[in-house]
N, C-alpha and C positions, 0 to 999 in steps of 0.2 A: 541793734540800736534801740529799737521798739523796749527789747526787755531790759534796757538799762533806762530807759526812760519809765520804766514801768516800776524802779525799783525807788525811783527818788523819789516821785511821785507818794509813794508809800511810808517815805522815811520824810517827806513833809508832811504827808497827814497824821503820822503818829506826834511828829513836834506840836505840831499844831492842837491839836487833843491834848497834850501835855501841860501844855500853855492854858488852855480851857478850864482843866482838872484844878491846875495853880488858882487861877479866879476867883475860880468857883468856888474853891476851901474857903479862900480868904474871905469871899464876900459872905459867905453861912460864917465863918468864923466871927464875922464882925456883929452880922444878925445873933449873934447867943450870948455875944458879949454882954454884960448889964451896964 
């Protein structure tokens, strides 16, 4: 149980970064825009 709780755990922190990565683009993307 531990190690399947350990694997979601890991497959939400990478969503979660993914989601950050998306932002992040956007908001530098908006900063370069003229």
């Amino acid at each position: 149980m531990i190690e399947v709780a350990k694997k979601i755990v890991l497959k939400m922190k990478t969503i979660v970064e993914k989601e950050v990565t998306k932002s992040d683009k956007s908001e530098i993307e908006i900063l370069f825009k003229p």
